[in-house]
Every structure is written in C-alpha cells, then in structure tokens.
C-alpha positions as CSV (number, residue, x, y, z in Angstrom):
1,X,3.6,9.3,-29.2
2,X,4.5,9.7,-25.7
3,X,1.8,8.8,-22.5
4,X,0.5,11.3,-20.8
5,X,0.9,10.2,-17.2
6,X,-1.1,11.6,-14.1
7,X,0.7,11.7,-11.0
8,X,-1.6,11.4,-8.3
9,X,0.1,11.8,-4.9
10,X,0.1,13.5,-1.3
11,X,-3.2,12.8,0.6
12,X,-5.5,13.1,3.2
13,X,-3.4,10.1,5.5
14,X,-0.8,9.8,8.2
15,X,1.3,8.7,5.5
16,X,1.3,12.2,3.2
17,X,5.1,12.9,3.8
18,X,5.7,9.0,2.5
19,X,3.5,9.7,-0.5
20,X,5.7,13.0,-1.1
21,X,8.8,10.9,-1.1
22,X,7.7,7.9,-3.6
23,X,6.3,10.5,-6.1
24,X,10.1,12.7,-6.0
25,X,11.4,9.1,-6.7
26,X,8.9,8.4,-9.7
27,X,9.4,11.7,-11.0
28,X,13.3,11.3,-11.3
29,X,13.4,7.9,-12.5
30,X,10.3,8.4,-15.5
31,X,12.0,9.1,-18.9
32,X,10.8,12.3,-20.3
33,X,11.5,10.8,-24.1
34,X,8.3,8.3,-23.0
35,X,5.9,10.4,-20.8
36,X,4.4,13.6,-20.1
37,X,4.4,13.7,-16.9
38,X,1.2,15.9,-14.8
39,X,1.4,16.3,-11.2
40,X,-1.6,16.2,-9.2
41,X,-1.2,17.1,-5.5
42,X,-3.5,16.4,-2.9
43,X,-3.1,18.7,0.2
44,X,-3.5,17.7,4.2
45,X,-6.4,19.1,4.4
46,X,-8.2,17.4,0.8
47,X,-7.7,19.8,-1.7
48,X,-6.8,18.9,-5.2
49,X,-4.1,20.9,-7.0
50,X,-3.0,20.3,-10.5
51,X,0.5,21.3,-11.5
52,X,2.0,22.6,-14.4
53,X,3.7,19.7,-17.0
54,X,6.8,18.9,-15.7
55,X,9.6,19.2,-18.2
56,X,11.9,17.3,-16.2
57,X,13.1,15.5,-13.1
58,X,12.1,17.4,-9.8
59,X,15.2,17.7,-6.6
60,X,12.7,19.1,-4.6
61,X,9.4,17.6,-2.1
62,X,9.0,21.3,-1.5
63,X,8.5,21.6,-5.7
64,X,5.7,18.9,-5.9
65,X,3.7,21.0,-2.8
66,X,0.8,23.3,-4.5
67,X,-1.6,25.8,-3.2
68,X,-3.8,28.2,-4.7
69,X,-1.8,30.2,-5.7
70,X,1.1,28.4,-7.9
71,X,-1.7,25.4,-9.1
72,X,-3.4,25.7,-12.2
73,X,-6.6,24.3,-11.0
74,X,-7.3,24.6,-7.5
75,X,-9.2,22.9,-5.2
76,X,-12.5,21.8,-7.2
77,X,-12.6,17.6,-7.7
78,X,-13.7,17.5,-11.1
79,X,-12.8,15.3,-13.9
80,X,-10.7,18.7,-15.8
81,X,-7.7,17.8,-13.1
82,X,-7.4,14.5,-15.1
83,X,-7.2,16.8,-18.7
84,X,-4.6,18.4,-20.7
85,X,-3.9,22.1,-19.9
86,X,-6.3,23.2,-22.9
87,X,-8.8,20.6,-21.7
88,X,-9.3,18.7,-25.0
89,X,-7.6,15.5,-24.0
90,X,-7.8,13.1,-20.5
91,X,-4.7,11.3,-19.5
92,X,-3.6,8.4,-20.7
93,X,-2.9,6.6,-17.5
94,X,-3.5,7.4,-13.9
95,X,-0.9,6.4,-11.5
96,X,-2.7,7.1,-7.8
97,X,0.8,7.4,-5.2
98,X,-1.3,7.4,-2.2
99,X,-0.5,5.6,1.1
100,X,-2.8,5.0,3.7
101,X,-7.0,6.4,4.0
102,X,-8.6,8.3,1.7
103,X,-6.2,7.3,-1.2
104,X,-4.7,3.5,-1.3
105,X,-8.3,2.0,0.3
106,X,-10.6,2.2,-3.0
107,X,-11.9,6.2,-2.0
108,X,-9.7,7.3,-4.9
109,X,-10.2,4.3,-7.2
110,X,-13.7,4.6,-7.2
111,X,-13.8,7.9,-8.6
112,X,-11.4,7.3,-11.3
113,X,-13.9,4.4,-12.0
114,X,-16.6,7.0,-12.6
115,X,-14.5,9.3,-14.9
116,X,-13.6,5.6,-16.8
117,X,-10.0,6.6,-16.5
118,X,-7.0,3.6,-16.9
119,X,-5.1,3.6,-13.5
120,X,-2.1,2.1,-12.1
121,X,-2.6,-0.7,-9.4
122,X,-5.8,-2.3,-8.0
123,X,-9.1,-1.5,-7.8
124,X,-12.2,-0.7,-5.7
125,X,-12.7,-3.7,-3.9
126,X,-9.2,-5.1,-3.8
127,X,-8.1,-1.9,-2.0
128,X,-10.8,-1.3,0.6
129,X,-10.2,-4.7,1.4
130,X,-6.6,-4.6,1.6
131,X,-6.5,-1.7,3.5
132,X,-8.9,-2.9,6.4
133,X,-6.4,-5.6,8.0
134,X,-9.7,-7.2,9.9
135,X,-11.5,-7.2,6.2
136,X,-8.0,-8.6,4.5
137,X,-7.8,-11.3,7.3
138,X,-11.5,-12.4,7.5
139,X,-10.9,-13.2,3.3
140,X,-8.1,-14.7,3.9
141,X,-9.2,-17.0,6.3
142,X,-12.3,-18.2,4.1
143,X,-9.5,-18.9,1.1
144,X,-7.7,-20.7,3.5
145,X,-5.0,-19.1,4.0
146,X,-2.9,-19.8,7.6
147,X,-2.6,-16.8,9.8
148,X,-1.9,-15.7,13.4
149,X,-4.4,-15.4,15.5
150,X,-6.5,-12.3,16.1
151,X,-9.2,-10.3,17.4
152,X,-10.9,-7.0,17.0
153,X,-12.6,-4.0,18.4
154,X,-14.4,-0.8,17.4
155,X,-13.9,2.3,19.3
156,X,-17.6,2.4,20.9
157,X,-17.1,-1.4,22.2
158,X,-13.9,-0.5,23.7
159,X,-15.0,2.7,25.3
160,X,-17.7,1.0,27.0
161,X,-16.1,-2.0,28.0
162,X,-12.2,-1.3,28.5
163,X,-12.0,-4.6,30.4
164,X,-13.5,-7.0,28.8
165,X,-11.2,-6.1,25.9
166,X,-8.2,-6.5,27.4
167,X,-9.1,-10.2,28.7
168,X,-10.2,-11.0,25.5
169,X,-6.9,-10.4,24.0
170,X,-5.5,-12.2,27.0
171,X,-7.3,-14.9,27.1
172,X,-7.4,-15.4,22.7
173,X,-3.7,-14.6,22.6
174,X,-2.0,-13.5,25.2
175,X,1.7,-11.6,24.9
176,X,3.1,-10.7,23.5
177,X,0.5,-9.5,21.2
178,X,0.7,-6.4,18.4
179,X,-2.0,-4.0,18.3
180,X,-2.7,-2.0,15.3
181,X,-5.1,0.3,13.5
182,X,-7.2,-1.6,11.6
183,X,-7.0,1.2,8.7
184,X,-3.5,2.2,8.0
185,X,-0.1,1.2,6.7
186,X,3.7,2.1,7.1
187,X,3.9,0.9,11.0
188,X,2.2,4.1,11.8
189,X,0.3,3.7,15.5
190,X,1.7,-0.3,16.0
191,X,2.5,-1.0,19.5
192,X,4.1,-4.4,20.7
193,X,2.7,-5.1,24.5
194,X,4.2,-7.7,26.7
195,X,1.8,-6.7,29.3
196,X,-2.0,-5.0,30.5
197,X,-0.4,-2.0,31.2
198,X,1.0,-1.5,27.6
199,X,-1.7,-2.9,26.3
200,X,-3.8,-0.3,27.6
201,X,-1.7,2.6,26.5
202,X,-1.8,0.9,23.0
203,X,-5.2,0.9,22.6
204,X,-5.1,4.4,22.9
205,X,-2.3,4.9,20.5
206,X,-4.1,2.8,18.0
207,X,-7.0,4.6,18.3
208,X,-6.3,7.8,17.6
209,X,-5.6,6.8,13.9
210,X,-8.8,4.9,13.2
211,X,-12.2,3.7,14.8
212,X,-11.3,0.1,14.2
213,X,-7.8,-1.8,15.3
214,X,-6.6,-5.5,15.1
215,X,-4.6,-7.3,17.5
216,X,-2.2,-10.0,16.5
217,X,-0.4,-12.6,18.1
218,X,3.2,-12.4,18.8
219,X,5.3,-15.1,16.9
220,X,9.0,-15.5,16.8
221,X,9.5,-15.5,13.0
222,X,11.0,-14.0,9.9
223,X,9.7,-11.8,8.3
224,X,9.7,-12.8,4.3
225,X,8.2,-10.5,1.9
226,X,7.8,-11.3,-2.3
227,X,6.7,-8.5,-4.6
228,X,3.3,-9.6,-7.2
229,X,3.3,-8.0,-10.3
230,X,0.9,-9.1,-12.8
231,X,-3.1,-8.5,-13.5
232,X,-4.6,-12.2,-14.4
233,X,-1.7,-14.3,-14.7
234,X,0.3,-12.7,-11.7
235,X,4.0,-13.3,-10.8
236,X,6.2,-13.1,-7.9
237,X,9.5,-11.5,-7.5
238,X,12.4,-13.1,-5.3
239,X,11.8,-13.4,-1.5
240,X,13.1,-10.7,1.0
241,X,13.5,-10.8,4.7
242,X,13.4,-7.6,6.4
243,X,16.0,-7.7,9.6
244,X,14.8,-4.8,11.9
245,X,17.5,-4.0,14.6
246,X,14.7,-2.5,17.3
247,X,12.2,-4.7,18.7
248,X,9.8,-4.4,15.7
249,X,9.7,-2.5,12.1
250,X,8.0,0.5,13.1
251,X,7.5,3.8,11.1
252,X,10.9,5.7,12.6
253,X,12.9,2.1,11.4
254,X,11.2,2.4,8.0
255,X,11.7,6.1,7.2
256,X,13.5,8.0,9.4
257,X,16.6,5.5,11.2
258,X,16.5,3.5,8.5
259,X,17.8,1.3,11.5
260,X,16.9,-2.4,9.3
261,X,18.6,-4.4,7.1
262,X,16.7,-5.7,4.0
263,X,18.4,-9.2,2.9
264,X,17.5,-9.9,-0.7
265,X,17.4,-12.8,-2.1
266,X,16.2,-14.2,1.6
267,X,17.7,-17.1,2.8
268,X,15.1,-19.4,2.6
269,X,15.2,-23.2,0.6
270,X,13.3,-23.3,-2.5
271,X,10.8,-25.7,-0.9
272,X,9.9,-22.3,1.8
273,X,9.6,-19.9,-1.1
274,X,7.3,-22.1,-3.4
275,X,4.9,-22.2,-0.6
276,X,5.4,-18.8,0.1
277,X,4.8,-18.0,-4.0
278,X,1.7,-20.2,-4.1
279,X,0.1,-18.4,-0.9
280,X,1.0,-14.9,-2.5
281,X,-0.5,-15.7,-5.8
282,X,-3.7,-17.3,-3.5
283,X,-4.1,-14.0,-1.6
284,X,-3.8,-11.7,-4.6
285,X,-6.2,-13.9,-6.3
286,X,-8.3,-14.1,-3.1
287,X,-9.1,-9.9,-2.9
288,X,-9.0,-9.7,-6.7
289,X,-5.9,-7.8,-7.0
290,X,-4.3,-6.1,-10.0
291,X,-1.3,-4.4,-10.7
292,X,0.8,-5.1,-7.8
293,X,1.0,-5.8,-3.8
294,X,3.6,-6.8,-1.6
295,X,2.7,-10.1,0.2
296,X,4.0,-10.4,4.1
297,X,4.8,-13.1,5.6
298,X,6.1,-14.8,9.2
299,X,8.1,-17.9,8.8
300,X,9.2,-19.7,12.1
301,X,12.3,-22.3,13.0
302,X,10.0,-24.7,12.5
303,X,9.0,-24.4,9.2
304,X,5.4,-22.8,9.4
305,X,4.8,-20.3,7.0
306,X,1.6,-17.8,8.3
307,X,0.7,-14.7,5.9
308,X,0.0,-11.1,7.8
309,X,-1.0,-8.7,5.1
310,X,-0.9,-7.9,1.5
311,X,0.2,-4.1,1.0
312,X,-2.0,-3.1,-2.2
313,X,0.7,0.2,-2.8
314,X,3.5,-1.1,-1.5
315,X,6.3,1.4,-0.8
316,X,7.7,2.6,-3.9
317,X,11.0,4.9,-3.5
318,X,14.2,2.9,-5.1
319,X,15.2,1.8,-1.9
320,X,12.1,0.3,-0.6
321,X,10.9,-3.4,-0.5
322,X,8.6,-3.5,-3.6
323,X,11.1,-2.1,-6.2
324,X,14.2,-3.8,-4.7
325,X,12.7,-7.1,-4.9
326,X,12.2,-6.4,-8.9
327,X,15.3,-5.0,-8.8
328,X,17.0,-8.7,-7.7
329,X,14.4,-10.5,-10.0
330,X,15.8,-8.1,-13.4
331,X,13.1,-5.5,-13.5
332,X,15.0,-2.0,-13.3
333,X,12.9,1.0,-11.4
334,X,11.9,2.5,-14.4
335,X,11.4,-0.5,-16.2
336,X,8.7,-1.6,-13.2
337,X,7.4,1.3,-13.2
338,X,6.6,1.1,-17.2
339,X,5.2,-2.3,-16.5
340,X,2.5,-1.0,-14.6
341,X,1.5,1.7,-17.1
342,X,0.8,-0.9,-19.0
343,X,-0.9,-3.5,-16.9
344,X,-3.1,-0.3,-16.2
345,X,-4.0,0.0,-19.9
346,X,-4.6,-3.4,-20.6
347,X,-7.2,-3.9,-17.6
348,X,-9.1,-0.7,-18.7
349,X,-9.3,-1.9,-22.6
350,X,-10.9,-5.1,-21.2
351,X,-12.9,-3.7,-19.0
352,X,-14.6,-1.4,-22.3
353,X,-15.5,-4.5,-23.1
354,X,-17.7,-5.5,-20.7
355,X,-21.8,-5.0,-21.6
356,X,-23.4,-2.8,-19.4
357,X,-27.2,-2.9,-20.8
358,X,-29.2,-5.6,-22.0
C-alpha cells in the first residue's frame, strides 16, 4: 500500500523561492511506486492551495504555483487540505518544506499538532526555538555548549537609543562583528561590519526582516557542518566545511553565484569531529529535536570548536549541505528522504500513546 505524502511547501517567508526549489527536488526524486504524492502550496501572501495528485515528477517551479483558480481547495485553513480528494481519508505523513517564519519556526507544526497529523521533522518547541537564534543561543548556553559571543536588541530599544547599541556591540565585541535577524535563515539580511558606520546601516538591513536581531562576534574559523538524522537515538553524518569565495556565505553565494565550494568529508582529525559529533548530538538533545537539523559550527587554528546554530529544515535540494552530507555517509536522496517518512511515523505512533486524562 503506498503512503500518501503531503507536500507542504512555499510560505509566507523571505525564503518562499527556496521553499519552491527544495519541493521541485522532492518531487523528482520521490518514487511514485511508494507514494502518492499531494501538493500543498502556500502563497506570499498566506493562502493555502491544495493541488491535484501528482502522477509524476514535476520540471516546473511555475507547476507547483496555485491560485484560485487551478487549486482544488482554495484558500480556507482547514483540516480537508490534509484529506484525500473525496475526503474520506487524511494523509499518511506530512512533510512541512518551509524555510524561514511562519513555516520552519513551530507556526505550522502546531497546527498539524491539533489535526494529530504524523509530520516530517521537529516539532513545536524545537522549531520556535531553533528558529529564534537569541532563543537557540540562550539554551545552548545553559547546556553548556561553547559559543561566540553575542548580544541583542529589539527594534523599540534600538529606535530609542541608536547609540547606546552601537557601543554595546563595541564594547561586548567589537569588529568585526555579524549582525543578523534574529528570525530567519538562508543568510537573508546578514551583514559583516568592520566598523560604526556599517554597523549602522546593518542594523537597518537586519531590521527590516524581523523585530529582533543578534550580533555575533567575528572569528577567523572554519566553518564545519554535520547532518543529524535520528528521533531518540540521533546520529550524525560526516563533517563538511563550507569554503565561501566572498567575504562570508551570504544568500546570493548560497543560491544564486553558487560562488562556494562545499569540501565533504572535511578535513578535520577524528579527534575534531568526535567533539564536533558529541556537541551536535548535545544541541539536538538540548532543544528536543526530531527528525533532522544541520548543526554549524566554527573551528579555529587553534583547535577551539564554538557551535553557531542548528538549522531545524536544513536546505534540502540534492546539492545542498544536508543531503550531500548523507549522501558521503551512504544514504541516497531518496533514501533520506524515506527515512524521514518514517521517523515521522514512528514519533506520532508514540506520541498516541501518551495519556491525556486522568
């Protein structure tokens, strides 16, 4: 019997076009033998579309892109867009391909919890917590974890005290120093300032993505990434070490230059990557993952190892961090992405067996 699989992509975030791209890539590597495959898209502006059953791979974006018109359900949030054409059965499985706000930080995962629906990747709290980087840090700190250093701001304290702010990130961590929304993934609004006057202009830029941003402190390091898979008993892939060839790894180096280079396995001695597998495994742990992150990390000359940020949905086109990683450690694309089906199902069986009356 095959699984019915909802595809759950698009968004109301910065990073729609990415979500776009790693559902195409889902689509074309699921095998049709296995899964029936449903397409949910979720439009710019918030509206739900549900598709008709794919038959087979999509060559398209523009393809996966509903409206009124061409959807079969269209724009009400209800739990029919997670049900069979003729309504009489849910999906099997979930799998939410959201990036960024209002889909990868718990929004989405919360209301799949209320329609007790089995979905791919973590959950309520590990994702709103994953996807604040302030939140993420502040756990991670408490579990011990070694970090840069960093401080934060809201946009009213900033507003009314422009100053003050900037000192404080000079005088906490001077430059060069990375500021950042606090609320977003895939580079988008990052600025690296190596003095006030960029600084200034980057609080601006960061700003106009979320109400909250994070500034780090500039280190010369690697950057070493492993891939968790895994619910309970999680497990890391090989190390990679992402190589960008501008300053920094910013959204146009990511998706659009593709001016990086991706070294996988990393060359790192097996004494750097155990630490760097026991702190993984310690931060998944730490924000109660499931399913799957990528863990980042810095890694100097001199040896120090300092974590920066779990990605709960990693990027997840074939030629993206997450999947390569697997890739190098013998799990296939569309072999990883069956593993997560099922790591989905079992965490929903258990959870039907938790009592909730007395």
């Amino acid at each position: 019997m095959k699984t019915k699989l909802g595809l759950l992509y698009g968004g109301k975030s910065a990073e729609h076009q990415v979500s776009l791209r790693t559902a195409l890539a889902v689509i074309q590597a699921l095998d049709n033998q296995k899964f029936d495959i449903h397409p949910i898209y979720i439009s710019e502006e918030g509206e739900w579309f549900k598709g008709p059953q794919l038959d087979g791979p999509v060559d398209d974006i523009k393809a996966l892109k509903f409206s009124e018109v061409d959807a079969l359900e269209a724009p009400t949030l209800s739990a029919s867009l997670f049900q069979t054409n003729d309504g009489k059965e849910s999906f099997d499985v979930i799998f939410p391909l959201l990036h960024g706000p209002n889909g990868e930080d718990g929004t989405v995962q919360g209301f799949l919890e209320l329609l007790n629906l089995p979905y791919v990747g973590n959950g309520v709290l590990a994702s709103s917590a994953g996807m604040d980087k302030v939140i993420m840090k502040n756990i991670f700190a408490q579990a011990g974890l070694a970090q840069v250093k960093y401080v934060s701001f809201i946009k009213s304290e900033w507003t009314q005290a422009q100053q003050s702010a900037y000192e404080k990130v000079e005088k906490e961590l001077g430059y060069p120093c990375f500021v950042k929304p606090a609320n977003l993934g895939s580079s988008v609004g990052i600025s690296k300032c190596s003095n006030r006057a960029e600084l200034e202009i980057a609080f601006g830029e960061a700003f106009q993505f979320d109400r909250k941003v994070i500034i780090e402190e500039g280190v010369i390091a690697r950057e070493v990434e492993l891939a968790v898979l895994g619910n309970d008993f999680p497990e890391c892939s090989v190390a990679g070490e992402i190589v960008p060839k501008k300053d920094f790894y910013d959204y146009k180096a990511k998706y659009e230059d593709g001016d990086t280079a991706l070294i996988i396995p990393a060359e790192i001695t097996k004494e750097e990557y155990s630490y760097l597998n026991e702190m993984a495994i310690k931060a998944f742990k730490a924000l109660d993952c499931s399913g799957l992150v990528r863990a980042d990390f810095f890694l100097t000359k001199d040896g120090k190892a300092y974590i920066n940020e779990v990605n709960t949905m990693p990027g997840f086109t074939p030629i993206s961090m997450f999947p390569l990683l697997w890739s190098e450690s013998g799990i296939e694309y569309p072999k990883l992405i069956e593993r997560l089906v099922q790591l989905a199902i079992e965490r929903h069986k258990e959870k039907q067996n938790i009592k909730y009356t007395v």
